[in-house]
C-alpha positions as CSV (number, residue, x, y, z in Angstrom):
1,X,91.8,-91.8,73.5
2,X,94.7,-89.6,72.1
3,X,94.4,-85.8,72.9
4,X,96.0,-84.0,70.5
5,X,98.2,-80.7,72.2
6,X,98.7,-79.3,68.8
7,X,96.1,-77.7,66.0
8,X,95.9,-79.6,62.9
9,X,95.4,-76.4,60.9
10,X,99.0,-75.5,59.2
11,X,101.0,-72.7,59.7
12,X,101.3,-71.6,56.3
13,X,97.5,-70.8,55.8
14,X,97.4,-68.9,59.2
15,X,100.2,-66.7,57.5
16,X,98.3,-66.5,54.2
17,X,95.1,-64.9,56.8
18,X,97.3,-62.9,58.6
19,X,98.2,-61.3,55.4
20,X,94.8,-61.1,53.5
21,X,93.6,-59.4,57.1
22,X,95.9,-56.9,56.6
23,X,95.9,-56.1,53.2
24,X,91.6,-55.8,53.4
25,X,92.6,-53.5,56.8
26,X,95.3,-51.6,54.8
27,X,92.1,-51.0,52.0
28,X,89.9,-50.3,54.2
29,X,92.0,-47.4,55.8
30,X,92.7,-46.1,52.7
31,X,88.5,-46.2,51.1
32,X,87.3,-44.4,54.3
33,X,86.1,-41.1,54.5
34,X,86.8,-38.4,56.6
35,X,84.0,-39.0,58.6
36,X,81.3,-42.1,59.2
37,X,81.0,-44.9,60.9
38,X,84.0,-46.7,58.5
39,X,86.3,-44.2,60.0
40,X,85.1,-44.7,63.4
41,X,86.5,-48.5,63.0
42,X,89.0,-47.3,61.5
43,X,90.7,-45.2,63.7
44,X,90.8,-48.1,66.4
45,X,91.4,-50.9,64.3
46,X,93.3,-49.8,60.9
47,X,95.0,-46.7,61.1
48,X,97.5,-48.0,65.0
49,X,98.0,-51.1,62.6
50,X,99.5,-48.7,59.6
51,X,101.4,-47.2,62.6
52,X,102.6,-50.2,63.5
53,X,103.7,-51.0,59.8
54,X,104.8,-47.9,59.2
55,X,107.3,-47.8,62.4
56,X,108.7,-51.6,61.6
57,X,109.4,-50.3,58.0
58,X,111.5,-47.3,60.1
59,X,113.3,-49.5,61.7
60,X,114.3,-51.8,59.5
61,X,115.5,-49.0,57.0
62,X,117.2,-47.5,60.3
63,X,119.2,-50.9,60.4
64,X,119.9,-51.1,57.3
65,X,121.2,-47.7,57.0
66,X,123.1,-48.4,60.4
67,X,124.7,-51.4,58.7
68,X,125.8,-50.0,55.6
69,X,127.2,-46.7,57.5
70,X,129.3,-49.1,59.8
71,X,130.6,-50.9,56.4
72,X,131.5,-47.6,55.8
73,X,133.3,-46.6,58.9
74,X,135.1,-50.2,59.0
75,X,136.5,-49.2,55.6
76,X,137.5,-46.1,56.4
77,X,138.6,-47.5,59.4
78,X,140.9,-49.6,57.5
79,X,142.2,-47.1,55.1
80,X,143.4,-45.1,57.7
81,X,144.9,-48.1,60.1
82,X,147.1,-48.6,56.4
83,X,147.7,-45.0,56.0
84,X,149.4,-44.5,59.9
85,X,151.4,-47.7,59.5
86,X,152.8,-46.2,56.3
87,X,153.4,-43.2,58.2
88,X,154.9,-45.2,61.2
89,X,157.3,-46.7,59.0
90,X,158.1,-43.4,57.0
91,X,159.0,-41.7,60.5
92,X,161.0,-44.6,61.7
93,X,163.2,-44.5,58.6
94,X,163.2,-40.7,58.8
95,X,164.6,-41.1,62.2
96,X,167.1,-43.6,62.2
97,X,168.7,-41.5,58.9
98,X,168.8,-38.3,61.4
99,X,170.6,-40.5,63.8
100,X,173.1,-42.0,61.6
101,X,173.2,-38.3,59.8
102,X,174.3,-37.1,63.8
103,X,177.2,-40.1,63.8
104,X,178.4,-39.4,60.7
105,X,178.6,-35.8,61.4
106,X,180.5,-36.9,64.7
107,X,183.1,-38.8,62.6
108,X,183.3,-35.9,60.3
109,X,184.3,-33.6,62.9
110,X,186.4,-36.7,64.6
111,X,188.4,-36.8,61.1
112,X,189.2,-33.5,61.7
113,X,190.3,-32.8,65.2
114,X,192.9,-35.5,64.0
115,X,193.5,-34.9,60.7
116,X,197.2,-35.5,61.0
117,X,196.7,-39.5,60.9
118,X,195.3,-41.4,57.8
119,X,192.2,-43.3,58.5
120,X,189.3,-45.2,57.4
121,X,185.5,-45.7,58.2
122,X,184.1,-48.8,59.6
123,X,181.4,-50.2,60.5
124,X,180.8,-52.3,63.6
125,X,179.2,-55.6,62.5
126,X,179.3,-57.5,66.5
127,X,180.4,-57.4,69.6
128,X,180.9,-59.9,73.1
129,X,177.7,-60.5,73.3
130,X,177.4,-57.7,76.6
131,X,176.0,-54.2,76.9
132,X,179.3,-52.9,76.1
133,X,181.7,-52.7,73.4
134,X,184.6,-53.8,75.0
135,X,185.2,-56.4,71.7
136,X,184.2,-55.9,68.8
137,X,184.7,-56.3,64.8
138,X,184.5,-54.1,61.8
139,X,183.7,-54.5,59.0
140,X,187.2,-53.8,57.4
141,X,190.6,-55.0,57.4
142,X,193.9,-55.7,55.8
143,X,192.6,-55.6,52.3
144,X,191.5,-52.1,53.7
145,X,194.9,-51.4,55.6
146,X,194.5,-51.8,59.0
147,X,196.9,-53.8,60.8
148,X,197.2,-54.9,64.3
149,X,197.8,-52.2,67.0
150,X,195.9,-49.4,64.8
151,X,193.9,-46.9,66.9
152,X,190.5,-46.9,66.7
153,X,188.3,-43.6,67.3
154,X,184.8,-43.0,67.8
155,X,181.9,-40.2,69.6
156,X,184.9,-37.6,70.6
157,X,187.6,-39.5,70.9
158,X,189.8,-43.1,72.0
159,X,188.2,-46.3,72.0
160,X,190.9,-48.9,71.6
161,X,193.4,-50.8,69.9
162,X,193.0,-53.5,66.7
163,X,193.9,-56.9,68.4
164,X,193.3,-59.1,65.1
165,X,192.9,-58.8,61.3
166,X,191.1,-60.5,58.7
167,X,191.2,-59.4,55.1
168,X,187.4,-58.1,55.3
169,X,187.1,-57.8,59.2
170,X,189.2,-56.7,62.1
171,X,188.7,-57.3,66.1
172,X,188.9,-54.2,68.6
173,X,189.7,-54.5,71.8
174,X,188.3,-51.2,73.9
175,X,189.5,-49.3,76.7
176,X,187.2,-50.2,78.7
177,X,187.9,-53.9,78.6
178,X,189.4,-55.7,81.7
179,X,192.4,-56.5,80.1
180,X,193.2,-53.0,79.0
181,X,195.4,-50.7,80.1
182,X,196.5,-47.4,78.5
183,X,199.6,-45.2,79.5
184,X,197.7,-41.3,79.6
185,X,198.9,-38.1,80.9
186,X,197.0,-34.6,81.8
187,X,196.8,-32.3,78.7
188,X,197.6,-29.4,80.6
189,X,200.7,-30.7,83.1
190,X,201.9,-33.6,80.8
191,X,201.8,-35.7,84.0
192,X,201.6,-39.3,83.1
193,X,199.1,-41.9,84.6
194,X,197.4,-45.1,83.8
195,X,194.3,-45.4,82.8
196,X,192.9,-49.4,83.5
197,X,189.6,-50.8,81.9
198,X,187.0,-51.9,84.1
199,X,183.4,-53.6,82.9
200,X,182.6,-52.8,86.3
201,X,183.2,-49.3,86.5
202,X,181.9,-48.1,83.3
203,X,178.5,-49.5,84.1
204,X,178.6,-46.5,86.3
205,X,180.4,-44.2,83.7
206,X,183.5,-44.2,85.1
207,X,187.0,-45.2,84.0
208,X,189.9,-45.7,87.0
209,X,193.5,-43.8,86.4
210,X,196.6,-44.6,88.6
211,X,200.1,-43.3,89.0
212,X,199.5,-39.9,88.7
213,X,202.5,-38.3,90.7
214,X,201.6,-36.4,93.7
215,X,203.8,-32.7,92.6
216,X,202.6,-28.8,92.6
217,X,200.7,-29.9,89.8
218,X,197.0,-28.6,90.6
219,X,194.5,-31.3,88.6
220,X,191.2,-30.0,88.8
221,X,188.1,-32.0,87.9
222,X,186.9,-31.6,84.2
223,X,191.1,-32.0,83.4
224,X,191.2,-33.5,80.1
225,X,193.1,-36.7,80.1
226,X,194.8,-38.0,76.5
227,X,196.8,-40.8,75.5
228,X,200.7,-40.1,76.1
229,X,204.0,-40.1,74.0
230,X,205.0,-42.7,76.0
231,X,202.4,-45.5,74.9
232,X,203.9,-48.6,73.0
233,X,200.5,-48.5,71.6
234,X,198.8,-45.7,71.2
235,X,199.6,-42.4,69.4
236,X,200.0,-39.4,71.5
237,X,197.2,-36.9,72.2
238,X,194.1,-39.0,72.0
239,X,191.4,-38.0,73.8
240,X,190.4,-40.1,76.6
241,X,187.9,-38.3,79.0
242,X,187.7,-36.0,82.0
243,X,188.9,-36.4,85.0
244,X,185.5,-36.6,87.7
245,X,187.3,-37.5,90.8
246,X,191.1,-37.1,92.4
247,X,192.7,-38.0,95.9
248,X,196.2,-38.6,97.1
249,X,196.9,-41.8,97.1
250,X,197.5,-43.1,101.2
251,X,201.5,-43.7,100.2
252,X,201.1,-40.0,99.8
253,X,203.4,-39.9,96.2
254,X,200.9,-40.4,93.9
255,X,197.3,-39.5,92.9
256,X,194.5,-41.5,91.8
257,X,190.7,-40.9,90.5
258,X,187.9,-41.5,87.9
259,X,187.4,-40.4,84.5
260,X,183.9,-40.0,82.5
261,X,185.0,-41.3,78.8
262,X,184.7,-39.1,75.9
263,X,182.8,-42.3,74.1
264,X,180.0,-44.3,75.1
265,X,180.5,-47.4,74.9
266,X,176.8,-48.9,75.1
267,X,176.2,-47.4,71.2
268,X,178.9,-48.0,69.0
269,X,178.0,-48.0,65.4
270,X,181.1,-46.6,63.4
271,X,184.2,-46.0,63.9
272,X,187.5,-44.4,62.5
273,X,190.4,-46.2,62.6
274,X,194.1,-45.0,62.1
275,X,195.8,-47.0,59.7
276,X,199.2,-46.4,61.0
277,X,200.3,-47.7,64.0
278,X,202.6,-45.6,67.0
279,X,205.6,-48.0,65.5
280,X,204.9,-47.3,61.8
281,X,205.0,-43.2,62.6
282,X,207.8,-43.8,65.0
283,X,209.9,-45.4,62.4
284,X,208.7,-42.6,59.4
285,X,209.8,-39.9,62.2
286,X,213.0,-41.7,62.4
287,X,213.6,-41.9,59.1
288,X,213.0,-38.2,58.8
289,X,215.3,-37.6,61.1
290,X,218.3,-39.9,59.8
291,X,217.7,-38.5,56.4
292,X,217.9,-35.0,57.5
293,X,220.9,-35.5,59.9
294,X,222.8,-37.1,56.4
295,X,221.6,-34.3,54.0
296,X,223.4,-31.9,56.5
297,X,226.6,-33.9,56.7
298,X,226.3,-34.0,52.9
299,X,226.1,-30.1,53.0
């Protein structure tokens, strides 16, 4: 004989009792009197049921309300996650046009510490593929006027020499470059040295000069150091660096130190660049000259 675990009786009508019970409670509750034996009953059986009801209604209106404020607050939420990443971008933008306003205005005042030479803007469109500039192209060239051997300025003053030309592009090889080597002097003695690249060196900020006679000369540190009339290559009185550090050399005839570059080579954006070369104003000085010296003959 099978022994059934389960009631036949279905769910649905227990649901349908459970709800007539309360329903007849909820009438009852509200029929009673103030006083009597009714009211009696009710007050154990009827009115902590409405209680009950009443509290479950609460909460699920609390929910409710809970779930339509976070809808709320996830929206807002949202509207103001959109509004700071507008703002984000608006300050980055703001920024990087203060920056390039604060290079510009570099160049400016580079243009006119030398505004004996001609010269052109540029842009610097790659480099070597290191943290340093030491080569580099620009965004102009011979259809622009440079040549090869043009100077090429930036920050406060030298940073190398035009190696190549294109008609829309132009490579720079900087002073800093191993291969680089630029005949200076002190601004205020007009004693010559050399100043040699080093990738090594200007890691540490530093540029080597060599050659610097040992005479009655006093150079101090914080000497400014500038390109000579000498150089096959570069125009006289460009503006190298400072000199940091100075010793006398062990042969006792010449000096030798550091210099802290007047550019930084790790943030090269634009530069200026001379279009005339140290031959092309050697030649135009000559040719001043020899056309002078026959106008006085002529006189």
């Amino acid at each position: 004989m099978k022994i059934k675990n389960q009631s036949s009786f279905p769910s649905k009508y227990r649901l349908f009792i459970l709800i007539a019970v309360c329903v007849i409670l909820l009438g009852i509750g509200s029929v009673v009197d103030s006083s009597g034996p009714l009211r009696f009953v009710a007050s154990y059986t009827v009115i902590p049921f409405q209680k009950g009801i009443s509290y479950a209604g609460q909460w699920m209106s609390d929910v409710s309300a809970n779930f339509q404020t976070m809808e709320e607050m996830r929206s807002e939420n949202e509207s103001l996650q959109s509004k700071v990443d507008e703002l984000t971008i608006n300050n980055t933008r703001l920024r990087q046009e203060q920056y390039e306003l604060e290079r510009l205005r570099e160049l400016y005042k580079l243009d006119e510490n030398y505004s004996d030479y001609e010269k052109i803007g540029a842009r610097v469109i790659s480099n070597n593929g290191t943290n340093w500039f030491s080569d580099f192209t620009i965004d102009k060239g011979s259809n622009d006027g440079i040549k090869e051997n043009c100077n090429v300025l930036a920050g406060s003053g030298l940073v190398g020499v035009v190696t190549e030309v294109g008609p829309n592009y132009a490579r720079v090889r900087s002073i800093i470059d191993d291969a680089s080597n630029v005949s200076a002097m002190m601004l205020s003695t007009s004693d010559l040295c050399m100043v040699e690249g080093s990738l090594e060196l200007i890691a540490d900020g530093r540029l080597r000069f060599e050659r610097l006679p040992n005479n009655d000369n006093e150079i101090e540190v914080g000497e400014q150091v500038v390109t000579s009339h000498v150089s096959d290559r570069f125009v006289q009185g460009l503006f190298i660096g400072y000199v940091s550090d100075i010793e006398v050399d062990s042969n006792n005839l010449t000096r030798s130190g550091y210099i802290t570059p007047a550019v930084d080579f790790s943030k090269l954006q634009e530069v200026l660049v001379i279009t005339k070369t140290k031959d092309d104003l050697v030649n135009e000085q000559t040719g001043k000259t020899d056309g002078d010296s026959a106008a006085k003959e002529e006189e």
